[in-house]
TORLUMKOL-178575 format. One line per field, with one value per residue (C-alpha): residue in three letters; residue number from 1; x, y, z. Coordinates in steps of 0.5 Angstrom, whole numbers, plus 2048, in hexadecimal, padded with zeros to 3 digits. Example, Ala and Ser with C-alpha at 12.3 -4.5 7.8 and 13.67 -1.06 7.14 Angstrom:
<atoms>
vexdo	[ala_ser]
pakol	[1_2]
east	[819_81B]
north	[7F7_7FE]
up	[810_80E]
</atoms>
This chain:
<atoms>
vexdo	[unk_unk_unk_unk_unk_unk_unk_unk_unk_unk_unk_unk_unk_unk_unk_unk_unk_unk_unk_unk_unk_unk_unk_unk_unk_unk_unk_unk_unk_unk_unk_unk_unk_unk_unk_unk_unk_unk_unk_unk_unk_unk_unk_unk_unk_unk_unk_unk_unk_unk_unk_unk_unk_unk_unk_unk_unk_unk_unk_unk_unk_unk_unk_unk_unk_unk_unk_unk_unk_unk_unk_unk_unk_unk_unk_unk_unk_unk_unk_unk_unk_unk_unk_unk_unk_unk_unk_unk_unk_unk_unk_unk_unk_unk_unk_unk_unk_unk_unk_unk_unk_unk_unk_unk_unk_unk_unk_unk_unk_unk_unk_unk_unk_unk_unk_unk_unk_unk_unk_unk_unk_unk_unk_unk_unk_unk_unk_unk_unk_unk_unk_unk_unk_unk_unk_unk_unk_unk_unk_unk_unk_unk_unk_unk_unk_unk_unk_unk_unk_unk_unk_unk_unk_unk_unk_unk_unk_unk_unk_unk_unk_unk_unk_unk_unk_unk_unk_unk_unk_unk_unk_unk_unk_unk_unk_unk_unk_unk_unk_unk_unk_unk_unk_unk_unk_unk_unk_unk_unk_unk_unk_unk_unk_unk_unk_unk_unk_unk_unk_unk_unk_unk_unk_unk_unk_unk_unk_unk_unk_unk_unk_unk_unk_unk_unk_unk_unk_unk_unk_unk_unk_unk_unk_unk_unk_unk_unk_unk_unk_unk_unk_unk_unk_unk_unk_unk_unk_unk_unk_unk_unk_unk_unk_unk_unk_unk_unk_unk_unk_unk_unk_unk_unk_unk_unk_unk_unk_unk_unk_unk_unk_unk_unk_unk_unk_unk_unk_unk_unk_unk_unk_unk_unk_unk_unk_unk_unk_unk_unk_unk_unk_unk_unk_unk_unk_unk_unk_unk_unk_unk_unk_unk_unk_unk_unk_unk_unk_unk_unk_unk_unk_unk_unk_unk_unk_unk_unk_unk_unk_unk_unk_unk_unk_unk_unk_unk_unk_unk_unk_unk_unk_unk_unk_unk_unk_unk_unk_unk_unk_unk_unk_unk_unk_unk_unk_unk_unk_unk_unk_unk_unk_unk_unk_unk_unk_unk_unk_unk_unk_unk_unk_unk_unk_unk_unk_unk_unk_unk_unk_unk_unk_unk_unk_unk_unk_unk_unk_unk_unk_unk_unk_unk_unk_unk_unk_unk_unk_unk_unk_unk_unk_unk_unk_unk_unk_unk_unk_unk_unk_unk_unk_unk_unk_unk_unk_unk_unk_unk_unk_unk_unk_unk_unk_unk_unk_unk_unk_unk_unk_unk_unk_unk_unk_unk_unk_unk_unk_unk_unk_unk_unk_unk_unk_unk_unk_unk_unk_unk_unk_unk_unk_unk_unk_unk_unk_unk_unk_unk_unk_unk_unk_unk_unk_unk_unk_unk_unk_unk_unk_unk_unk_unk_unk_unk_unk_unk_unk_unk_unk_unk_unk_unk_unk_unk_unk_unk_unk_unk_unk_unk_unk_unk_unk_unk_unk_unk_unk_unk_unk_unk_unk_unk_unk_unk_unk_unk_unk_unk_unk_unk_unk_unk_unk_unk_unk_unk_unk_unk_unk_unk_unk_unk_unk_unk_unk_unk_unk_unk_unk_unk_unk_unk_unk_unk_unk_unk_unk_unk_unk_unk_unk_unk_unk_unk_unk_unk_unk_unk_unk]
pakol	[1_2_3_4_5_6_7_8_9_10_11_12_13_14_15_16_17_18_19_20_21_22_23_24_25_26_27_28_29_30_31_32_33_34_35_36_37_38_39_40_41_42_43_44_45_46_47_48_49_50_51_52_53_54_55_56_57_58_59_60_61_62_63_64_65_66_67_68_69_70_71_72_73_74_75_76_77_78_79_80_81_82_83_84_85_86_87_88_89_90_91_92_93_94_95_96_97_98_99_100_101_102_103_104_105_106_107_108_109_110_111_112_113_114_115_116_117_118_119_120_121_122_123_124_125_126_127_128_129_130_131_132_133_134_135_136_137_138_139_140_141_142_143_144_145_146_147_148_149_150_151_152_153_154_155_156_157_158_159_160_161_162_163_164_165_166_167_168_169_170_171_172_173_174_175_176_177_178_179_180_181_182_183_184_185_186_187_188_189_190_191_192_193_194_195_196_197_198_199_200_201_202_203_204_205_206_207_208_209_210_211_212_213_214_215_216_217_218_219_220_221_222_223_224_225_226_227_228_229_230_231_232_233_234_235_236_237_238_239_240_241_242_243_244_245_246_247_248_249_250_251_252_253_254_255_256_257_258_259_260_261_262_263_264_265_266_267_268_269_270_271_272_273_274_275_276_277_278_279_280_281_282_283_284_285_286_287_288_289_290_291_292_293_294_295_296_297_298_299_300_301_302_303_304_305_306_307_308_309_310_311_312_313_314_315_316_317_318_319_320_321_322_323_324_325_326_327_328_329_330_331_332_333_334_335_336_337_338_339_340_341_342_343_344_345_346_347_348_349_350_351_352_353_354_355_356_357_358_359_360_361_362_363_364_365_366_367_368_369_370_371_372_373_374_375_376_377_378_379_380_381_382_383_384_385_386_387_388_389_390_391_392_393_394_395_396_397_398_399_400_401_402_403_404_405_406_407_408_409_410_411_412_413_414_415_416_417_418_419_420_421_422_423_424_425_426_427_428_429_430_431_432_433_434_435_436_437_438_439_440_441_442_443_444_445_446_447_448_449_450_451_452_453_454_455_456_457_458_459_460_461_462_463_464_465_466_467_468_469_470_471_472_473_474_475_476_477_478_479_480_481_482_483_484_485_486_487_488_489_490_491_492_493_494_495_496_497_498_499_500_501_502_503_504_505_506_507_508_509_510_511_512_513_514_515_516_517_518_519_520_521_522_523_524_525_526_527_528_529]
east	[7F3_7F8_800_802_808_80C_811_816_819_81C_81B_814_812_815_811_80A_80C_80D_807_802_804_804_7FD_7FF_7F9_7FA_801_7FD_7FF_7FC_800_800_805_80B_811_817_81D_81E_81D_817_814_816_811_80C_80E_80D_807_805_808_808_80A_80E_813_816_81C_821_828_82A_827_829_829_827_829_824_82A_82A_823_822_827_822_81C_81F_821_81B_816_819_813_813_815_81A_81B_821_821_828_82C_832_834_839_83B_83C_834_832_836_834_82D_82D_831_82A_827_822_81E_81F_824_822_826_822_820_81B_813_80D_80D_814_811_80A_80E_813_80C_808_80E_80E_806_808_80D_809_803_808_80A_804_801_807_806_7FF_801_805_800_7FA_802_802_7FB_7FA_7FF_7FD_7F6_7FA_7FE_7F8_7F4_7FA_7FA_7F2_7F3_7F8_7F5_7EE_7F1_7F5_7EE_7EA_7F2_7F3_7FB_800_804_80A_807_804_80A_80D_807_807_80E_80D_806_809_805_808_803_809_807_807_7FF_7F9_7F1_7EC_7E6_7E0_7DC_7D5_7D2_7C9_7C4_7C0_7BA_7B9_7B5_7BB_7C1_7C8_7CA_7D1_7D4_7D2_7D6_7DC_7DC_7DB_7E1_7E5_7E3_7E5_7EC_7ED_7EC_7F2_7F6_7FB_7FB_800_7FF_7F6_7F5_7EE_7EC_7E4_7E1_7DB_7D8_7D4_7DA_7E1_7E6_7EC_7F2_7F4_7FC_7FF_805_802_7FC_7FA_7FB_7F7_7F2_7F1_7F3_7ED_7E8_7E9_7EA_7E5_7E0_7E2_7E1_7DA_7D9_7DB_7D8_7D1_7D3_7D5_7CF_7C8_7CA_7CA_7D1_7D3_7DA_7DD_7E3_7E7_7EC_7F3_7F7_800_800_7FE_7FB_7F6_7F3_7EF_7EC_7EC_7E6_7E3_7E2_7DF_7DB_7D8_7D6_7D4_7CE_7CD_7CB_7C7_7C3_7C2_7C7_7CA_7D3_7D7_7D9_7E0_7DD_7D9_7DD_7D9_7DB_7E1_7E2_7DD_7E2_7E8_7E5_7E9_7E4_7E5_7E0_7E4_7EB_7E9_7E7_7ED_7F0_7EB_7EC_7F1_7F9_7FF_7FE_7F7_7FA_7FA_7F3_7F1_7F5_7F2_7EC_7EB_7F1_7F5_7F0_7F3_7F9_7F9_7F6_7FA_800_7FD_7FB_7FE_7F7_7F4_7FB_7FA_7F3_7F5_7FA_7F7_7F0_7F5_7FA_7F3_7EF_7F5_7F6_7F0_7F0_7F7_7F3_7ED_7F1_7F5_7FB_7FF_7FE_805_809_805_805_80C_808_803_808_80B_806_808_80F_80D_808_80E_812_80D_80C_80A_804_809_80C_804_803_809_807_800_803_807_802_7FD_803_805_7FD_7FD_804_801_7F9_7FC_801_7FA_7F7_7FB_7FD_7F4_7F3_7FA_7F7_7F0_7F2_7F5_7EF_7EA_7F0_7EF_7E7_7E9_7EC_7E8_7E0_7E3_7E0_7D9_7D6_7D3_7D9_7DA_7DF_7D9_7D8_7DF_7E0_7DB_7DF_7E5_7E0_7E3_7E0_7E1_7E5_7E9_7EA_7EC_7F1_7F5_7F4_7F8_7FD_7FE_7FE_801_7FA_7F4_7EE_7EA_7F1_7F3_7EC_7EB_7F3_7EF_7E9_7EF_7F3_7EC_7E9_7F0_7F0_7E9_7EB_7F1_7EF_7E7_7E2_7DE_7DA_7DC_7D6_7D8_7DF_7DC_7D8_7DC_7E2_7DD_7DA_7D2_7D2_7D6_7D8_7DA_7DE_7E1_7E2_7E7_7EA_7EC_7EE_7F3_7F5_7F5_7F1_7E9_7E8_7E7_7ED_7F1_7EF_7F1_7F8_7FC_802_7FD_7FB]
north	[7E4_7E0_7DF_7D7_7D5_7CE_7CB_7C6_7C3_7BC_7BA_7B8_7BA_7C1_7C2_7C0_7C5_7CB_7C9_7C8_7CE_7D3_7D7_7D8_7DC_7E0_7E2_7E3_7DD_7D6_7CF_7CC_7C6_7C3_7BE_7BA_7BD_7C2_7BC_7BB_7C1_7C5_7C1_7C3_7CA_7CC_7C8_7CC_7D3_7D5_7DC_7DA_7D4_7D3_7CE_7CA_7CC_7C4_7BE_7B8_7B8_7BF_7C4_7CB_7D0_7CB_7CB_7D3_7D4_7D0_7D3_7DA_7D8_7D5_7D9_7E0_7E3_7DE_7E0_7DB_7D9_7D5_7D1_7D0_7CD_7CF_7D7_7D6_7DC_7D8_7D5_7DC_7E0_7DB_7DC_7E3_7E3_7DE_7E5_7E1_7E4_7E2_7DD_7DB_7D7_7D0_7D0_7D5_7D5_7D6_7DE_7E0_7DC_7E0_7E6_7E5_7E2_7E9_7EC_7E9_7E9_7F1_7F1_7EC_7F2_7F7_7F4_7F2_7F8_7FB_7F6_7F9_7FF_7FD_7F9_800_805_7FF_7FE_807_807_802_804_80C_809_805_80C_810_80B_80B_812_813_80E_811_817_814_811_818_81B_820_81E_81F_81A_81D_81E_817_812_815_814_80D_80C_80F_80B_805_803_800_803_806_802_803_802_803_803_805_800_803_7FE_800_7FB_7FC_7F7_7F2_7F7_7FE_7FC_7F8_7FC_7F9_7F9_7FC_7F5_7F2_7F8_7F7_7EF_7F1_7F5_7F0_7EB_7F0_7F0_7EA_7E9_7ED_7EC_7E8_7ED_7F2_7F7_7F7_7FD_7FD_804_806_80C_80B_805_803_804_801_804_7FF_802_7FB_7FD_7F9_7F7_7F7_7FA_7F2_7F0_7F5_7F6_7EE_7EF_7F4_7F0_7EA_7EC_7F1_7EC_7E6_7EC_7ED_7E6_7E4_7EA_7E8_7E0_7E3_7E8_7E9_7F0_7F3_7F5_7FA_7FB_801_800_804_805_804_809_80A_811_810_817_815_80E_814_813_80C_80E_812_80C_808_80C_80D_806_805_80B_808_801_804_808_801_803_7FC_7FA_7F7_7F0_7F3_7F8_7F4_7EE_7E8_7E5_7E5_7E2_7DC_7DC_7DB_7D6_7D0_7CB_7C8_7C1_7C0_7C0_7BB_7B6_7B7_7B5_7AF_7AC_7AF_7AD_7B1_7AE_7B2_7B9_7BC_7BA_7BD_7C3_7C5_7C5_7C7_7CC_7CF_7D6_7D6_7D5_7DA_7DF_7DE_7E1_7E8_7E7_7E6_7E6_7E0_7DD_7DD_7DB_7D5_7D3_7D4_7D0_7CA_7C9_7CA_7C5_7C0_7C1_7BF_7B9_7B6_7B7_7B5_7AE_7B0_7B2_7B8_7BE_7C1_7BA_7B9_7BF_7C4_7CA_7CB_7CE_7D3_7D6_7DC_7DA_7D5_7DA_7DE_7D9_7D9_7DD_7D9_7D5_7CF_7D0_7D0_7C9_7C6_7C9_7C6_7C0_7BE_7C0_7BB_7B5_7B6_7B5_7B0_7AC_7AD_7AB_7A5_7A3_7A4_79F_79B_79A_79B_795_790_791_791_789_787_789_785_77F_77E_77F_779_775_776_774_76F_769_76D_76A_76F_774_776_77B_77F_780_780_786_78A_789_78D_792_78F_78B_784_784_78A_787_780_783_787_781_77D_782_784_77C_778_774_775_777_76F_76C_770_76D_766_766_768_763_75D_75E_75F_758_755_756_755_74E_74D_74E_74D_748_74D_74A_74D_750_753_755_758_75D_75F_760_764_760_75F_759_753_750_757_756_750_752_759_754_74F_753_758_752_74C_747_748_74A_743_740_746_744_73D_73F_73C_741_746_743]
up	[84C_850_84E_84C_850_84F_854_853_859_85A_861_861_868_867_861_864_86A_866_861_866_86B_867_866_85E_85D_863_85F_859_856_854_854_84D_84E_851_850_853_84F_849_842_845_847_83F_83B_840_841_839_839_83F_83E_846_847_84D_84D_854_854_859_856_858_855_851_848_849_84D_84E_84B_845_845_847_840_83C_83E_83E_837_834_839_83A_83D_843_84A_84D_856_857_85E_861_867_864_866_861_85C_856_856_858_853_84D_850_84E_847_845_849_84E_851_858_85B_863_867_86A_86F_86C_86F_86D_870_86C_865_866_867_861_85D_85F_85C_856_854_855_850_84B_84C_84A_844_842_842_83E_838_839_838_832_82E_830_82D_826_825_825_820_81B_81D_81B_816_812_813_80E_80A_809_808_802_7FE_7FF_7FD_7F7_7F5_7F4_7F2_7F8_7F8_7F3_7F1_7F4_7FB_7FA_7F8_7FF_803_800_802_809_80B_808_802_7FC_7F7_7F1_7EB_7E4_7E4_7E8_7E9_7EE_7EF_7F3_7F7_7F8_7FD_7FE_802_7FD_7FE_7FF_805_808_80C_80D_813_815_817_80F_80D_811_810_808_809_80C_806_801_805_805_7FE_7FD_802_7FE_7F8_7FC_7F5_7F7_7FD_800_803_805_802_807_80A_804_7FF_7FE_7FA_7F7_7F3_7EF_7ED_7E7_7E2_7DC_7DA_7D7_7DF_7E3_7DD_7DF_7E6_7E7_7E4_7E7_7EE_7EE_7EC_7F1_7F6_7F4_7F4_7FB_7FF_7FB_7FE_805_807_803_7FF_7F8_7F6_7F0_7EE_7E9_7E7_7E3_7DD_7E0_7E0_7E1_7E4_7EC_7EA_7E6_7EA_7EC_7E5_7E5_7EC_7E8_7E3_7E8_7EB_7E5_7E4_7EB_7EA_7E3_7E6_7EB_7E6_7E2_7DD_7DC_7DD_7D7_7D9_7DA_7E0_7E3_7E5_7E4_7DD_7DF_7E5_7E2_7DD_7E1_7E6_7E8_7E7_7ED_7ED_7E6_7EA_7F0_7EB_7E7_7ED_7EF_7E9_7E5_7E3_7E1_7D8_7D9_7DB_7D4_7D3_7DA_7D9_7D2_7D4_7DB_7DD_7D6_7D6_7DD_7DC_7D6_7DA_7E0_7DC_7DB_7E3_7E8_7EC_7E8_7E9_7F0_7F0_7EB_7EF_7F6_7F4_7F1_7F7_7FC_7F7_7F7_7FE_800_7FC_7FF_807_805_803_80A_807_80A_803_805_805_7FF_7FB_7FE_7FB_7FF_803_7FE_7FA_7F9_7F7_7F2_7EE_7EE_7EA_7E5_7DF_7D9_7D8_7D6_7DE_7E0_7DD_7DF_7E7_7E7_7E3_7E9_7EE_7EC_7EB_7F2_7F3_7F0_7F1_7F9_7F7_7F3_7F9_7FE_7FA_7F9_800_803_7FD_800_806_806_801_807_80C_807_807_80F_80E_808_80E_813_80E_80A_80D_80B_805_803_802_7FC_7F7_7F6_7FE_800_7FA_7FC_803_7FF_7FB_7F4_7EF_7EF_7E9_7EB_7F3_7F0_7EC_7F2_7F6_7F2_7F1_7F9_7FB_7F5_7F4_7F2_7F7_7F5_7F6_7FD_7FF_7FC_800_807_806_804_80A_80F_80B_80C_813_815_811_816_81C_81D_81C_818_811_80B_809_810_80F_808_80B_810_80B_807_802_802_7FD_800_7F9_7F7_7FD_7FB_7F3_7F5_7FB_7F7_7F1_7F6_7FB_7F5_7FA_7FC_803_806_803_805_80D_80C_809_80F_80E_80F_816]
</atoms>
């Protein structure tokens, strides 16, 4: 692996010289760059991101100590040359207070810039391997720590710490897990067959899936009981919450490891409980159920997970249709009838809140892209959903949230277009302007050109241009005829089809009606010569 290294110098022949008679990779170093002077070669620093920057100290817009004070400012990890051919105190003392690495006096050569090169590669090596060391040092206690805590909760779980002891453990390993309410769910994950077997990556992909879900639900702590098994312990508020909570996470989890890798998953979960001490209980509970539902005893819908989850199931096909087609004066229907049980639930649960909340920014965020928008200009939210959830504790303040959620949607959709049918009229006026002379162009033709109906395409023609589409065209045709009648030769029954109109006495009948004159009348008008 070699070093990058990046030169500024502004006098061209010097820059060439050092650039190619120096052997880089012999000093372990790569060349990735170069420029004249210090406002060029910042914007092609950042985008490099040498490990080496070697600097004249003079040259015009900016020097190499204002450049060095930037770099070292912006890219603190990079190494710093300065070049000088002034043996002056000042530039070396200002040199060191930015902490370069080197400053050499010019003329320098090749040998001498190899050598401070060898020097510098080695104090790169070392530093690299102490950022090693360091990251093996961080990731052995993270690894040690996740171990402790993986630990105590298992001991919580099958009640071998007192709750004492516990709260100090907890305070002391960092886990937040002091509520007034808590349940254990246990998670038995078996292949679809008896003659199947799960590898150990299935396993470990399906706890990585498990802790994913319940990642944003700082109150949800996930420890193995064996490769097969996974124990939660759900916290809560309220007995109404975590009852909720409990339920619905447990069966998202069930449904989205099933989706992810081709597994059976049974879940037990147990009655919440408000003494640290007995989630031991709790365990014992939902162990319980998970022998049962091996043994073919059936699971009550609330156990199970599933009816639940369906229950409380953004309809998401239903939304992205609301947002094609819907406006703000049909909110209160679509809310009734799709998202108020959601709402009703997500007060008790700040689980299906989420969920909720999440489905819809993401639904809508997708909408707003899909018409080419930016979802964080549109809908500012997006940014800080854990924020807005938080200021929410009524029902009224979720209709109201998702009311003004779906209004920006639709004041952008609208605008889009709005925009995309201004545009797209003025594209099918220039097709107009460029096939009018054509007989056989018709409004249906040219309607179809815009995807709208005819009577639709008359109507926002006559509102973007100030005239009707016959009236526009019969223009053009009229201004053609009076041309080709003043200055050529041509017969009328020419000049009619090349004016657009396959019929010569039609022809004469809409020139005579638009201009007061027929045609040959109108070529032999003296004041028209």
């Amino acid at each position: 692996m070699y070093y990058k290294v990046f030169l500024v110098e502004d006098e061209a022949a010097a820059r060439v010289g050092i650039r190619d008679n120096v052997d880089w990779k012999a000093a372990g170093f790569e060349f990735c760059g170069e420029a004249p002077d210090g406002d060029i070669a910042l914007p092609l620093i950042e985008t490099t991101q040498p490990d080496l920057l070697i600097t004249d100290i003079k040259m015009p817009f900016m020097d190499g100590l204002q450049l060095s004070k930037l770099v070292r400012q912006r890219l603190p990890w990079i190494k710093v040359v300065i070049l000088s051919g002034h043996d002056e105190f000042e530039y070396a003392q200002s040199a060191i207070e930015l902490g370069v690495s080197e400053y050499l006096l010019k003329p320098i050569t090749a040998v001498k810039l190899h050598d401070v090169l060898t020097k510098i590669a080695a104090l790169l090596d070392q530093e690299r391997e102490e950022r090693e060391k360091l990251k093996q040092l961080q990731t052995q206690l993270q690894d040690n720590l996740a171990l402790q805590r993986e630990r105590l909760l298992f001991q919580l779980v099958v009640g071998g710490v007192s709750s004492a002891e516990a709260i100090d453990q907890c305070q002391r390993l960092g886990l937040n897990i002091i509520a007034p309410y808590y349940l254990v769910a246990l998670i038995k994950i078996t292949a679809p067959t008896a003659a199947q077997h799960l590898a150990y990556a299935e396993y470990q992909q399906i706890q990585a899936v498990v802790a994913d879900l319940i990642y944003p639900h700082p109150g949800t702590f996930l420890t193995p009981k064996s490769a097969e098994e996974l124990l939660l312990i759900i916290t809560g508020g309220s007995l109404e919450e975590l009852t909720q909570d409990g339920a619905f996470l447990t069966g998202l989890i069930q449904q989205e490891v099933e989706n992810a890798i081709p597994c059976i998953v049974t879940i037990g979960i147990g009655s919440p409980y408000q003494r640290l001490t007995e989630i031991s209980q709790s365990f014992a509970e939902a162990l319980t159920q998970v022998k049962n539902a091996g043994t073919g005893a059936a699971m009550s819908d609330w156990h199970n997970g599933r009816d639940p989850v369906e229950k409380l199931k953004l309809e998401q096909t239903a939304v992205e249709h609301y947002l094609k087609g819907g406006a703000n004066e049909d909110f209160a229907a679509f809310y009734s009838a799709h998202l108020h049980p959601l709402a009703k639930a997500a007060i008790h649960s700040y689980l299906v809140k989420h969920y909720l909340f999440v489905d819809l920014i993401l639904t809508t965020a997708e909408f707003i892209s899909e018409l080419g928008g930016d979802p964080t200009q549109v809908i500012p939210e997006i940014q800080n959903v854990e924020e807005l959830l938080a200021d929410i504790k009524t029902t009224n303040q979720i209709r109201e949230t998702i009311n003004k959620l779906f209004s920006q949607a639709f004041a952008f959709r609208n605008n889009h277009t709005s925009h995309e049918r201004n545009r797209n009229i003025h594209e099918v006026k220039a097709f107009i302007d460029e096939h009018f002379a054509n007989p056989d162009l018709m409004l249906n033709d040219v309607a179809a050109k815009a995807n709208l109906s005819p009577s639709y395409f008359s109507a926002i023609f006559s509102d973007e241009f100030g005239e009707s589409y016959k009236e526009y065209i019969t223009r053009l045709r009229m201004e053609r005829a009076k041309e080709l009648l003043l200055t050529t030769n041509l017969k009328c029954s020419e000049i009619a089809y090349q004016s657009g109109y396959n019929d010569p006495h039609y022809f004469s009948h809409v020139f005579r009606k638009n201009t007061g004159l027929p045609p040959q009348q109108f070529r032999q008008q003296p004041q028209a010569k």
